[in-house]
C-alpha positions as CSV (number, residue, x, y, z in Angstrom):
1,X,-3.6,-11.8,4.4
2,X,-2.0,-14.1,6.7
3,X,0.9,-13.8,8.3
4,X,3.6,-16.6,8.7
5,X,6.5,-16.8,11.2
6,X,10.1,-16.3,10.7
7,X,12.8,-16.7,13.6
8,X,16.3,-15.0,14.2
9,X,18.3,-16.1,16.6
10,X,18.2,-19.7,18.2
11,X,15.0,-21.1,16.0
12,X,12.5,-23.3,15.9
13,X,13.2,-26.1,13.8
14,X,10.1,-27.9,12.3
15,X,11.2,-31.3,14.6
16,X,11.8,-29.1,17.9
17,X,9.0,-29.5,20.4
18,X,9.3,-25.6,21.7
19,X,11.7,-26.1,24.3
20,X,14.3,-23.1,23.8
21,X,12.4,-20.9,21.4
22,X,13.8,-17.5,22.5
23,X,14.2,-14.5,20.3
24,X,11.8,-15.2,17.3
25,X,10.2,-12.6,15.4
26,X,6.6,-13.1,13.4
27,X,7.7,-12.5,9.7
28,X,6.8,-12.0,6.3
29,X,2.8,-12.6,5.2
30,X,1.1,-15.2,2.5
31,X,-0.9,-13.9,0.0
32,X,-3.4,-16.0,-2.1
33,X,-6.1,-15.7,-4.4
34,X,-8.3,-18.3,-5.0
35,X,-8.2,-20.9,-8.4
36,X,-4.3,-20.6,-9.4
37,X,-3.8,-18.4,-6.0
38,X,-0.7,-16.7,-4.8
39,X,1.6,-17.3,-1.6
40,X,3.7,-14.9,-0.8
41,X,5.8,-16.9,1.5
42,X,7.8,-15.6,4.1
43,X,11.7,-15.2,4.6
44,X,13.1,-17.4,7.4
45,X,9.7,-19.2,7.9
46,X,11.5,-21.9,9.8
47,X,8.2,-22.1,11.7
48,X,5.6,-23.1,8.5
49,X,3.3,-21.1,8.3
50,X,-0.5,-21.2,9.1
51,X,-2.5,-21.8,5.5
52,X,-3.8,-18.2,4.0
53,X,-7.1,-17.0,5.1
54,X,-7.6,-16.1,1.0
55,X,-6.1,-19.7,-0.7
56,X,-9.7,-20.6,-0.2
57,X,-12.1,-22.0,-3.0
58,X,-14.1,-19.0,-4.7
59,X,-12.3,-16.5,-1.8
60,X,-13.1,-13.0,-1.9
61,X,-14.4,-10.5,-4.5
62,X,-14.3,-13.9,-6.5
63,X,-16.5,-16.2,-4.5
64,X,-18.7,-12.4,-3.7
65,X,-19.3,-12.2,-7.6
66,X,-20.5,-15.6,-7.8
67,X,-22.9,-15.4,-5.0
68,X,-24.0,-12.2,-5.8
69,X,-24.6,-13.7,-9.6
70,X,-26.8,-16.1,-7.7
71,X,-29.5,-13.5,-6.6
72,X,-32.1,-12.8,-8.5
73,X,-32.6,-10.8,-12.1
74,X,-35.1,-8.7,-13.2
75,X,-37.5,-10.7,-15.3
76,X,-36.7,-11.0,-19.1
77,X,-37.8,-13.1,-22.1
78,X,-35.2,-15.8,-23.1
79,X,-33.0,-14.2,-26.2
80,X,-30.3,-16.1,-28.1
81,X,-27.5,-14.0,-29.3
82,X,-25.2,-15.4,-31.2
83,X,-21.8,-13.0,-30.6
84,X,-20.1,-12.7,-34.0
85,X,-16.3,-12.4,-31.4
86,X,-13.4,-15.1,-31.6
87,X,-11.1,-16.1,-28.8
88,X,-8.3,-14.7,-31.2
89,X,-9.7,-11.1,-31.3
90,X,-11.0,-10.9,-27.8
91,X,-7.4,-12.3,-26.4
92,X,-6.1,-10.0,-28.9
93,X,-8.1,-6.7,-27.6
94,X,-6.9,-7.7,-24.0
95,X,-3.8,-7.4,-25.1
96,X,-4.3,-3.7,-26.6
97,X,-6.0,-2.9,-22.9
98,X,-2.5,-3.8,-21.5
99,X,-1.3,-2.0,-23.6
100,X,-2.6,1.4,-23.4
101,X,-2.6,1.1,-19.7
102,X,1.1,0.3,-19.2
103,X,1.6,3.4,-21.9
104,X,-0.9,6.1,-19.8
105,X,0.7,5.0,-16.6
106,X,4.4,5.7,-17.6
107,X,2.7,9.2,-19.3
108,X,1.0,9.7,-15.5
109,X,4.1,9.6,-13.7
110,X,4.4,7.7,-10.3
111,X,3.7,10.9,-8.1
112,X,-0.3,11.4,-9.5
113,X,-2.4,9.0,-7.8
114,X,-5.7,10.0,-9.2
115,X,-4.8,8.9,-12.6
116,X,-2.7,5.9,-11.6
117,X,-5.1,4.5,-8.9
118,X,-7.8,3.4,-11.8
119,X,-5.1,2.8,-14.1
120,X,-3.5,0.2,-12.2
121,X,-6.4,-1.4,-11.5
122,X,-7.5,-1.8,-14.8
123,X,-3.8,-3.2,-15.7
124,X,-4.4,-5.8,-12.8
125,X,-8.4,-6.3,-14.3
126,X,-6.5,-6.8,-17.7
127,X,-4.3,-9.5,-16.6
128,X,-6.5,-11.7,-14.6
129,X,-8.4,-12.1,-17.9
130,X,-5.4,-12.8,-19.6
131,X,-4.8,-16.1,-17.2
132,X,-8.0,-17.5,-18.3
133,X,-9.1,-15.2,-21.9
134,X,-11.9,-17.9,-22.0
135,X,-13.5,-18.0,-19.5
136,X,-13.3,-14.3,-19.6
137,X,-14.6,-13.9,-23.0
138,X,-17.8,-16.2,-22.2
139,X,-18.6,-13.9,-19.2
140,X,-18.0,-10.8,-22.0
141,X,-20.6,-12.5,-23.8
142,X,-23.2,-13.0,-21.0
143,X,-22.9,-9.5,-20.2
144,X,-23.4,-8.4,-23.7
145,X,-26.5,-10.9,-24.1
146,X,-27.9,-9.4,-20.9
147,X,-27.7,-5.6,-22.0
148,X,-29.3,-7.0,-25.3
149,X,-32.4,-8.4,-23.5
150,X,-32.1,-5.3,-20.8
151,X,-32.9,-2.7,-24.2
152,X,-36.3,-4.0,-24.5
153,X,-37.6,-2.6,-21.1
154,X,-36.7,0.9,-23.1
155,X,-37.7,0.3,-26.5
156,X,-41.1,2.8,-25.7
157,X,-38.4,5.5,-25.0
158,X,-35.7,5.1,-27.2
159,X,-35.8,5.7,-31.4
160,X,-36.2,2.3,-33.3
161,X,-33.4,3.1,-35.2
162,X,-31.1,3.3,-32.4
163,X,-32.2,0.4,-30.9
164,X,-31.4,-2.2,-33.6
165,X,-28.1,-0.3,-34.3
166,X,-27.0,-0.9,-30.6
167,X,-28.3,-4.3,-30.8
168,X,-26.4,-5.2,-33.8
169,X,-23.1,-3.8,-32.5
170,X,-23.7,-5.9,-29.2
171,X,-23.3,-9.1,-31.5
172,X,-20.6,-8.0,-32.9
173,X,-19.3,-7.7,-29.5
174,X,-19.4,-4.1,-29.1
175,X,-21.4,-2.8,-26.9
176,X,-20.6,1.7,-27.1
177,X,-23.5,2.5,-28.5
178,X,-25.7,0.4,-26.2
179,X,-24.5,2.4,-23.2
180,X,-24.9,5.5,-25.0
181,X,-28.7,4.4,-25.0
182,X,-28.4,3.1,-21.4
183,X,-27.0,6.3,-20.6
184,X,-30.0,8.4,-22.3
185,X,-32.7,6.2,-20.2
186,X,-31.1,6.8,-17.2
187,X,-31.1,10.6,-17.8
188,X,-34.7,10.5,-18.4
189,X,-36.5,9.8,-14.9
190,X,-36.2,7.3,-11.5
191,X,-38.5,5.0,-13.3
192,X,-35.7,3.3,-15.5
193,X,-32.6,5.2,-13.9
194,X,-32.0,2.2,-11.6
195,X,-32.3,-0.6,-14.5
196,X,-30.1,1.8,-16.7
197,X,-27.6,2.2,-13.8
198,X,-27.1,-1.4,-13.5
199,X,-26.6,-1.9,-17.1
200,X,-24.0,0.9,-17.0
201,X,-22.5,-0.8,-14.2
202,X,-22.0,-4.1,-16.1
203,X,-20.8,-2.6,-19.1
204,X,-18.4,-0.6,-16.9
205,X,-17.2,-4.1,-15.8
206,X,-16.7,-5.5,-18.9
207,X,-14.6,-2.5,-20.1
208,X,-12.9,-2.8,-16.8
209,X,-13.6,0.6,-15.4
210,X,-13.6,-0.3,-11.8
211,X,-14.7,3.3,-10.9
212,X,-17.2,3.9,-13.1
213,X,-18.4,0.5,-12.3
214,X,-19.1,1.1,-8.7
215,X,-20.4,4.8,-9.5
216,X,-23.2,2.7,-11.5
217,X,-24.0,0.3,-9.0
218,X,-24.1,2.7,-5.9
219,X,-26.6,4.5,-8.1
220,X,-28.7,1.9,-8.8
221,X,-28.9,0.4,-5.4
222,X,-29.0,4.2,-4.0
223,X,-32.3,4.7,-6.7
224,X,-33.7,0.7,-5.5
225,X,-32.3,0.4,-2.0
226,X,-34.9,-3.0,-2.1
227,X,-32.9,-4.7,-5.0
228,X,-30.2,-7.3,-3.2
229,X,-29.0,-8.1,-7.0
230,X,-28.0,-4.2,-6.9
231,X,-26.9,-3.8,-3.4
232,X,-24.9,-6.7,-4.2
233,X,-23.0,-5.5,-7.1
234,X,-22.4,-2.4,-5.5
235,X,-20.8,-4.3,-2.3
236,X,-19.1,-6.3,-4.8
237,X,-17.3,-3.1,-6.3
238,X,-17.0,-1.8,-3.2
239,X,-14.8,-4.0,-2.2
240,X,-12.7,-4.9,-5.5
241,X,-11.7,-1.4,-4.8
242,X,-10.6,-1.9,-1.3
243,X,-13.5,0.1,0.2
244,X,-14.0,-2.5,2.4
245,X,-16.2,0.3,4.8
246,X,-18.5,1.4,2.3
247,X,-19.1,-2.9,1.0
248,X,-20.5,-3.5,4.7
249,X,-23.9,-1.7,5.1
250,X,-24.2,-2.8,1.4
251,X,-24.0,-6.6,2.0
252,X,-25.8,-6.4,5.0
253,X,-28.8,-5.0,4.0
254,X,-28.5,-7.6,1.2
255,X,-28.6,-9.9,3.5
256,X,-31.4,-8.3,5.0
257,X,-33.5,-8.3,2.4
258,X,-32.7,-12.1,1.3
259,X,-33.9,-13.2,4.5
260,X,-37.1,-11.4,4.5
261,X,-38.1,-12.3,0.9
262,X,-36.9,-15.6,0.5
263,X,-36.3,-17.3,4.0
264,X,-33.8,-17.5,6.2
265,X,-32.6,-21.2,4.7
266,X,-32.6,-19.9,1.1
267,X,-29.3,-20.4,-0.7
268,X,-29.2,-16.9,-1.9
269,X,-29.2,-16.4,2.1
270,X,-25.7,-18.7,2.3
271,X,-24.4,-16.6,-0.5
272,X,-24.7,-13.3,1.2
273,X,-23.5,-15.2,4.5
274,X,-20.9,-16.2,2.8
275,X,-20.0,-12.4,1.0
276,X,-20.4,-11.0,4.4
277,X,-18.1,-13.5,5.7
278,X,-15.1,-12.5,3.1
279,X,-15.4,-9.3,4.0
280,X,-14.9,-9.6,7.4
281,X,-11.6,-12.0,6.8
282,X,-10.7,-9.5,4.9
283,X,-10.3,-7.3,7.6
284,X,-9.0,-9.6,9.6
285,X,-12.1,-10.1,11.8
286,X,-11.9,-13.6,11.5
287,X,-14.2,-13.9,15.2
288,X,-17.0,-12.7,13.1
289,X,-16.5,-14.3,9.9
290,X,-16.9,-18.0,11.3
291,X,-19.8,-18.3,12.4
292,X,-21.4,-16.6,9.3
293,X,-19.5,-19.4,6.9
294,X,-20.8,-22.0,10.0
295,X,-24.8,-20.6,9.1
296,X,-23.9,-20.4,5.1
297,X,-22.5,-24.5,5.3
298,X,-25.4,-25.4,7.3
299,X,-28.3,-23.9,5.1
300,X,-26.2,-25.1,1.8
301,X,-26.2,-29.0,3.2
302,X,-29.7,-28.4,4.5
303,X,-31.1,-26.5,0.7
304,X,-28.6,-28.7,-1.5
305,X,-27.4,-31.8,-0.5
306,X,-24.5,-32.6,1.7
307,X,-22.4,-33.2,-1.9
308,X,-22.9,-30.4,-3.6
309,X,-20.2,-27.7,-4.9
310,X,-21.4,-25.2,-3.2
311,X,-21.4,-27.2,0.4
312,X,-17.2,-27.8,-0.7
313,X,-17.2,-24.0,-1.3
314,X,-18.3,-23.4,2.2
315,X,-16.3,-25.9,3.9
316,X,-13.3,-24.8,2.4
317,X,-14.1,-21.0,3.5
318,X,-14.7,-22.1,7.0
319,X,-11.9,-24.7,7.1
320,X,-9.6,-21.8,6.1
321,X,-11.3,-19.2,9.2
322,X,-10.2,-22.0,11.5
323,X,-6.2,-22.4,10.0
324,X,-6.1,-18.4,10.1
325,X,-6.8,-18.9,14.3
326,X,-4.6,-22.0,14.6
327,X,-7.3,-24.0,14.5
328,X,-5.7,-26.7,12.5
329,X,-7.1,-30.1,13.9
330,X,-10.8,-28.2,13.2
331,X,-9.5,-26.8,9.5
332,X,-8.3,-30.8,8.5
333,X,-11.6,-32.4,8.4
334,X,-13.3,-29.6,6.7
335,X,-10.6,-29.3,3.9
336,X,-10.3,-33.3,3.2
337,X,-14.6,-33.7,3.3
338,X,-14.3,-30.0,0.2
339,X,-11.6,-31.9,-1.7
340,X,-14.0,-35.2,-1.7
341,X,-17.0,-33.7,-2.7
342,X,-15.1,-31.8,-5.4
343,X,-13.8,-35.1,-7.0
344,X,-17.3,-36.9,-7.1
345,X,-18.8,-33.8,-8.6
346,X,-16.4,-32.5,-10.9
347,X,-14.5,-35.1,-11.5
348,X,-10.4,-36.0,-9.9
349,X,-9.0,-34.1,-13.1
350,X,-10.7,-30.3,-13.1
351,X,-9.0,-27.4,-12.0
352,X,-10.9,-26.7,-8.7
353,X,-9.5,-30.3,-7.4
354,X,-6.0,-28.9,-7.9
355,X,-6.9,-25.7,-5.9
356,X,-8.9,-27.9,-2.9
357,X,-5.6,-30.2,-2.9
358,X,-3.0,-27.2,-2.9
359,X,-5.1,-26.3,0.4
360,X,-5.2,-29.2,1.9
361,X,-1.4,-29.6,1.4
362,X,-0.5,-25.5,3.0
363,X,-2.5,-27.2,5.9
364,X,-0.2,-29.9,6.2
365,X,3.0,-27.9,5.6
366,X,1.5,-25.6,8.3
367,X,1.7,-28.5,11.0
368,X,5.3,-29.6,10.0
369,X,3.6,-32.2,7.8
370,X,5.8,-32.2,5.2
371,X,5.6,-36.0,4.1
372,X,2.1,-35.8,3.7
373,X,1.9,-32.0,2.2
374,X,4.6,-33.2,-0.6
375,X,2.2,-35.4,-2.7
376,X,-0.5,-33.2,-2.6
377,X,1.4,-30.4,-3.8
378,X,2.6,-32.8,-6.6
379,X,-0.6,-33.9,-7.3
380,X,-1.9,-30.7,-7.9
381,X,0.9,-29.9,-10.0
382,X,0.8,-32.6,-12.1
383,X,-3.2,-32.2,-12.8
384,X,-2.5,-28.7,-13.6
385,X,0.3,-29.5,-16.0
386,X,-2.3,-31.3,-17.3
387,X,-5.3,-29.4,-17.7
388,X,-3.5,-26.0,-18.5
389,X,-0.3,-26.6,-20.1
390,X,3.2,-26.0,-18.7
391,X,3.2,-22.1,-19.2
392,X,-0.1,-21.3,-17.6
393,X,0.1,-18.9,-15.0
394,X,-1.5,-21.4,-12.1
395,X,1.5,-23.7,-12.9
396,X,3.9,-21.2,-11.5
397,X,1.8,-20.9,-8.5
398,X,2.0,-25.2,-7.8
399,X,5.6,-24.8,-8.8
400,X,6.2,-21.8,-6.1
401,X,4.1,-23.7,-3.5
402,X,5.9,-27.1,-3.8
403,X,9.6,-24.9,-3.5
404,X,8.2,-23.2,-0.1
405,X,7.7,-26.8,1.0
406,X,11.2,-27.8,0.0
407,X,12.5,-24.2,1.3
408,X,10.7,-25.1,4.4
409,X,12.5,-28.5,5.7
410,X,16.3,-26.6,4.0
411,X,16.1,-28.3,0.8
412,X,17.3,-25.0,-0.9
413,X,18.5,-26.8,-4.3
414,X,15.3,-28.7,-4.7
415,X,13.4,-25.7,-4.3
416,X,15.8,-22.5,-6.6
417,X,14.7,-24.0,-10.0
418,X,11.2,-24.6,-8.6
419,X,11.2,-21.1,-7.6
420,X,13.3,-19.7,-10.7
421,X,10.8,-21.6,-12.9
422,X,7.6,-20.2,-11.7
423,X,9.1,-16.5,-11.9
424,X,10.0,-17.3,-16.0
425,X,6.5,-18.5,-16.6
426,X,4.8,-15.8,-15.3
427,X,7.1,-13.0,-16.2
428,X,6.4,-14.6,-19.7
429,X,2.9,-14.7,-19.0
430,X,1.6,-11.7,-17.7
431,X,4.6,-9.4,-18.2
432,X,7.8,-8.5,-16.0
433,X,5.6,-5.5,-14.4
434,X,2.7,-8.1,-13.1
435,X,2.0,-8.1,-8.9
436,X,2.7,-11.9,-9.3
437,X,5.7,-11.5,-10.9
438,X,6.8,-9.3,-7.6
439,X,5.2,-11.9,-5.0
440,X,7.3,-14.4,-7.0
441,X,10.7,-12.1,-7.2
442,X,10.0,-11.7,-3.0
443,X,10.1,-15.6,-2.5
444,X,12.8,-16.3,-4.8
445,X,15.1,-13.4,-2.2
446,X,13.8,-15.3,0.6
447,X,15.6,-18.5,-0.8
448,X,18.2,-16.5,-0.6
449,X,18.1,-14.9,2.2
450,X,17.3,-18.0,4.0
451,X,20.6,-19.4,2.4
452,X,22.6,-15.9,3.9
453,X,22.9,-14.6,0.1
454,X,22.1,-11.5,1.2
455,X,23.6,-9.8,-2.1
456,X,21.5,-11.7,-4.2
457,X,18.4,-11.3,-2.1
458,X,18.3,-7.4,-1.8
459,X,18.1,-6.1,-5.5
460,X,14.9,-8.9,-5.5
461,X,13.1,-7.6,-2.5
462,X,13.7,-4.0,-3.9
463,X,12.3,-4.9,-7.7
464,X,9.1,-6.5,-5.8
465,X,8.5,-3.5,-4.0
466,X,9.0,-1.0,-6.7
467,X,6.2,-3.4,-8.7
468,X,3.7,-3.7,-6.0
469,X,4.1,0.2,-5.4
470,X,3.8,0.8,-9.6
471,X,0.7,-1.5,-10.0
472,X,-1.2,-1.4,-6.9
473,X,-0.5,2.2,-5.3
474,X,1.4,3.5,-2.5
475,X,-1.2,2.2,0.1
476,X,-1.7,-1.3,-0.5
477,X,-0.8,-3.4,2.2
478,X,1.6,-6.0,0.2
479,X,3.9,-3.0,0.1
480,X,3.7,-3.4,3.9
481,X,4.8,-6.9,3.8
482,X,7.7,-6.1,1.4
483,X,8.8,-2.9,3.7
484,X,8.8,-5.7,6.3
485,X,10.8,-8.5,5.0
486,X,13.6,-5.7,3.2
487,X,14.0,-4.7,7.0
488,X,14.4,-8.1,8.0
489,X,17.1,-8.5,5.9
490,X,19.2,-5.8,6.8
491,X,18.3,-6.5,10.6
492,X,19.8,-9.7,9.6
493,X,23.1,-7.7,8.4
494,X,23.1,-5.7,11.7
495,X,22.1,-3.1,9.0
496,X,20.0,-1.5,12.2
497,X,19.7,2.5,10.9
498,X,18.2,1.3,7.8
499,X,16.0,-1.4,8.5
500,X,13.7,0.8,11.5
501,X,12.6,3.4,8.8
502,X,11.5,0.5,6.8
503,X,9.7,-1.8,9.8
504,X,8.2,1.5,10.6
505,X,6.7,2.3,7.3
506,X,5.6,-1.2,7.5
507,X,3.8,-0.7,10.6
508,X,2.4,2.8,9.2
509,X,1.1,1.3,6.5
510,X,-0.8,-1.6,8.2
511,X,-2.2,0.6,10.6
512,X,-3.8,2.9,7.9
513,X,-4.8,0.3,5.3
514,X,-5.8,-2.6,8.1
515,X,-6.6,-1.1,11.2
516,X,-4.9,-0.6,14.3
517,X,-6.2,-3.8,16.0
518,X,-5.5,-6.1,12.7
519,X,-3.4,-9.2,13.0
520,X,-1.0,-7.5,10.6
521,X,-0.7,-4.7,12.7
522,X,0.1,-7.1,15.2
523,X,3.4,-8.6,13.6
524,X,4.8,-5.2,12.5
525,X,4.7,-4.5,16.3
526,X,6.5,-7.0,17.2
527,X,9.1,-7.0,14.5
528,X,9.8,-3.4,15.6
529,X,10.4,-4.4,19.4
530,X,12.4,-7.1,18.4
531,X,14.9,-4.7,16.5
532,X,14.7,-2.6,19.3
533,X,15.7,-5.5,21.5
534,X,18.9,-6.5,19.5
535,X,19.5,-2.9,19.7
536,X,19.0,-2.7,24.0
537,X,16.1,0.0,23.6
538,X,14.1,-1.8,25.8
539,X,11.6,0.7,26.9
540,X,11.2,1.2,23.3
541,X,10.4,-2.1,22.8
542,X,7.9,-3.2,25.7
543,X,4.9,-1.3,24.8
544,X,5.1,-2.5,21.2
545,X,5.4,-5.9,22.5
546,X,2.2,-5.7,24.6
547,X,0.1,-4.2,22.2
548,X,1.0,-6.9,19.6
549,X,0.7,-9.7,22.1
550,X,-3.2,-7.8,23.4
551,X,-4.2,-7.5,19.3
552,X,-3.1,-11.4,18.7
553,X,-4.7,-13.0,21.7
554,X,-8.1,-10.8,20.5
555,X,-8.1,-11.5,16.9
556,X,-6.8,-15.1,16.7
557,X,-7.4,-16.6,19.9
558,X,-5.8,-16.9,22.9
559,X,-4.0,-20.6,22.0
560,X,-2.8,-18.8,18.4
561,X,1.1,-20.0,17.2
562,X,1.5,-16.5,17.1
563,X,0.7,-15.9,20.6
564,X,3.3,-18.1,21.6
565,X,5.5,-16.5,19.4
566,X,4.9,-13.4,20.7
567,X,5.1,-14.5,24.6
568,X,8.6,-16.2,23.9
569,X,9.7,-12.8,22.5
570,X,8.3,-10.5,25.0
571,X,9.7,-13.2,27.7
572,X,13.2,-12.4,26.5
573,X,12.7,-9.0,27.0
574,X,11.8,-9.5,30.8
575,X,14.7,-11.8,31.1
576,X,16.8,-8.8,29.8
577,X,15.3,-6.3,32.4
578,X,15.7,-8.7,35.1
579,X,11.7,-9.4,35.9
580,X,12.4,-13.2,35.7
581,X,9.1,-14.3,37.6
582,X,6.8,-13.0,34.8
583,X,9.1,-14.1,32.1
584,X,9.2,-17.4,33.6
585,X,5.2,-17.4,33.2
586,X,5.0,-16.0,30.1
587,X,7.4,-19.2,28.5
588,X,5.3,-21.7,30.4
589,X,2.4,-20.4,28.7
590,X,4.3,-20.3,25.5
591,X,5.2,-24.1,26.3
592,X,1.5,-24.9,27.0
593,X,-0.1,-23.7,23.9
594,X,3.4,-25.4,21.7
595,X,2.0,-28.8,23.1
596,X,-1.5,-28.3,22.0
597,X,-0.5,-27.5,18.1
């Protein structure tokens, strides 16, 4: 997650050159996820925003699962299987999983995390499928067709009997009573535990049982610790699960093994690169991320053609590493050659072309661009419109993107029914409970707030935190950014007793789920010292200024927008204590890096 910049006091409009930036604090965060992604754009972003490191084509546990689908299988004879399962009842079934889960999480109660934890996730599981029920159903149905081929490497060990009976529930699309027999082979010996495991594990995936998926996985690449398909799947759980710790050694001895076996310029080798790489923006290590997308674009133009998909998929990944560091005049190039190659391969009309264009466009908006963000945003509207109807959930997402444009350059009544349109669709869509529907709730209070409606903004900001808490747990770190931009608000009221609990659980929460030296980490600090600053706690606020300002210039480079941000904030502070000569230093370098973006 990236995070954007607000300002308080004397701000940086988009058409001022940096002058008289003085008391500006880094704000609220974007979130996206890739193909129909999320924003989650800040409040008081006069400066835009830097483009999010996940609105990215295939980004994270997505673009993992599809490179990790690129590995290699074991060996099996081609089997057709027709699966006797409509659209109708599959969409329908979905709909009993939401269900159930919404009922067994209001039985849990809020307080028990070891029964809410799986549950939410498999609410969230349950409504990503729902977005797109087809293209869920059709990778139901390659899973089932693989556990069907998968049976006959057991048919010695298992009764006859059972063995059809499984096979004939799998085309009817149900696949209990072939785990049962998975689960009977891996009980009987290391020989087949490992292929049983796996098979458990993508069954577990299409029931979407997160934990028992990576249990099965682990096991299986535990039992063949020489299988990159396994390891991968494993990772791949791993980090679905936010166990981003336990996904590295996984990945990288994936990698390990890729490049040993197949070469070190195979495209299975990109694809790890490339998982390896996601991981690591995940964690905000964005220094060791690039030049793993750098090796994955070059052996993908080398293996597959300078036009191919998967060459857009890495330039897009890498063009997004370079935004995340302020890189913008490196990320341009990289996101306009993805969005061509897309359009020759797929065609100007398909879905992916609308995701390259909406990154393109958060470039643009990024640099102040607004005139040339506009029709891209449009564009991608209109070809979603298009292509997936007006109530589809990735409309809401164009529709919430083009209204932070419009919020951005103070067109507040352009962008209200922009914003209040996206929040109907998906509270139709997925439910009023959804994560998106909070991300959407928390841009709609920014209008607000950005408009001094601080009445109307609160009771927003407070529903979106109450649903990120519900459905994604206590610890997630969007509850961090929602802690954040409540506290900005009441700062904004002079409200100062109750927004520092709030900063400060934001900054608790970063710490624990990021890691102290994350770039998240780093605006929490800074937001903290600045309400310290307003308040004249200044030797409260000094060491929180310099440990931001140490974690930006390490993670994003020492010419980030941030880093400015942060040296015009900790300049006012010296001003305040009188230590003019190093504030005076501190705003020319602020200036200096201004000019360059």
């Amino acid at each position: 997650m990236l995070n954007a910049l607000k300002t308080t006091r004397r701000r940086l409009t988009p058409g001022n050159t940096g002058k008289a930036l003085a008391v500006t604090a880094i704000g609220a965060g974007l979130l996206a996820a890739c193909w129909g992604a999320w924003q989650v754009y800040p409040r008081l972003a006069e400066t835009p925003p830097a483009p999010p490191a996940a609105a990215r084509v295939n980004a994270g546990a997505a673009a993992a699962k599809q490179a990790a689908d690129a590995g290699p299988e074991p060996a099996s004879a081609p089997v057709t299987l027709e699966i006797d399962l409509s659209l109708a009842q599959y969409e329908a079934g979905l709909k009993r999983e939401e269900q159930q889960a919404l009922a067994e999480l209001t039985q849990a109660g809020a307080a028990d995390k070891d029964k809410t934890a799986p549950l939410e996730q498999k609410l969230a599981e349950v409504r990503a499928k729902l977005k797109n029920p087809g293209h869920a159903l059709e990778t139901y149905k390659t899973t089932l067709a693989q556990a069907y081929r998968a049976l006959d490497e057991f048919k010695q060990a298992l009764p006859a009997g059972s063995l059809e009976q499984a096979r004939h529930r799998l085309a009817q699309g149900e696949p209990g009573e072939a785990e049962a027999l998975f689960q009977k082979a891996y009980a009987q010996g290391k020989a087949s535990a490992a292929a049983a495991a796996y098979q458990l594990g993508q069954l577990a995936d299409a029931r979407l049982d997160e934990a028992a998926r990576y249990a099965h996985f682990k096991e299986a690449a535990d039992l063949q610790p020489d299988n990159p398909l396994y390891l991968d799947q494993a990772g791949l759980a791993a980090y679905a699960l936010g166990r981003h710790r336990e996904a590295e050694p996984l990945y990288q001895r994936a990698l390990a093994l890729r490049e040993q076996t197949l070469g070190a310029q195979h495209p299975d080798v990109a694809a790890s690169l490339n998982q390896l790489a996601e991981l690591d923006r995940a964690q905000g290590a964005y220094a060791q991320a690039l030049p793993l997308q750098q090796r994955a674009l070059a052996i993908r133009e080398q293996a597959l053609g300078a036009e191919h998909p998967d060459v857009a998929q890495s330039l897009n990944n890498l063009a997004a590493l370079y935004a995340a560091q302020g890189a913008y005049a490196q990320a341009e190039p990289l996101y306009q050659r993805a969005l061509a190659i897309l359009e020759q391969a797929l065609g100007p009309e398909h879905p992916e072309v609308a995701t390259s264009l909406n990154n393109l466009a958060t470039l643009y908006r990024a640099q102040g661009a607004y005139a040339q963000a506009e029709p891209l945003y449009q564009r991608a509207l209109a070809l979603r419109k298009k292509t997936l109807g007006t109530d589809h959930p990735d409309m809401a997402q164009s529709l919430n993107n083009l209204a932070a444009l419009y919020r951005a350059q103070g067109a507040y009544a352009k962008a209200k029914p922009l914003y209040q349109r996206s929040l109907a669709i998906l509270e139709q869509a997925l439910g009023p409970e959804h994560p998106d529907v909070a991300t959407s709730l928390n841009n709609l209070a920014a209008l607000y707030e950005a408009q001094a409606a601080y009445a109307q903004a609160e009771p927003l900001y407070q529903r979106a935190i109450a649903i990120w808490e519900k459905t994604l747990g206590a610890e997630h770190p969007l509850l961090a950014q929602g802690f954040n931009n409540l506290a900005a608000l009441y700062e904004a009221q002079g409200a100062y007793a109750q927004a520092e609990p709030l900063y400060q659980r934001s900054l608790a929460l970063r710490e624990k789920t990021l890691g102290p030296g994350h770039p998240g980490v780093a605006i929490s600090l800074n937001n903290l010292a600045g309400l310290y600053r307003t308040q004249g706690a200044y030797a409260k606020a000094e060491p929180l200024y310099q440990r931001s300002l140490a974690i930006l210039e390490k993670t994003l480079g020492p010419d980030h927008p941030h880093v400015a941000t942060c040296l015009w904030n900790y300049a006012d502070l010296l001003k305040r204590l009188n230590r003019t000569a190093k504030a005076d230093a501190m705003e020319a370098r602020a200036k200096a890096i201004q000019a360059r973006h």
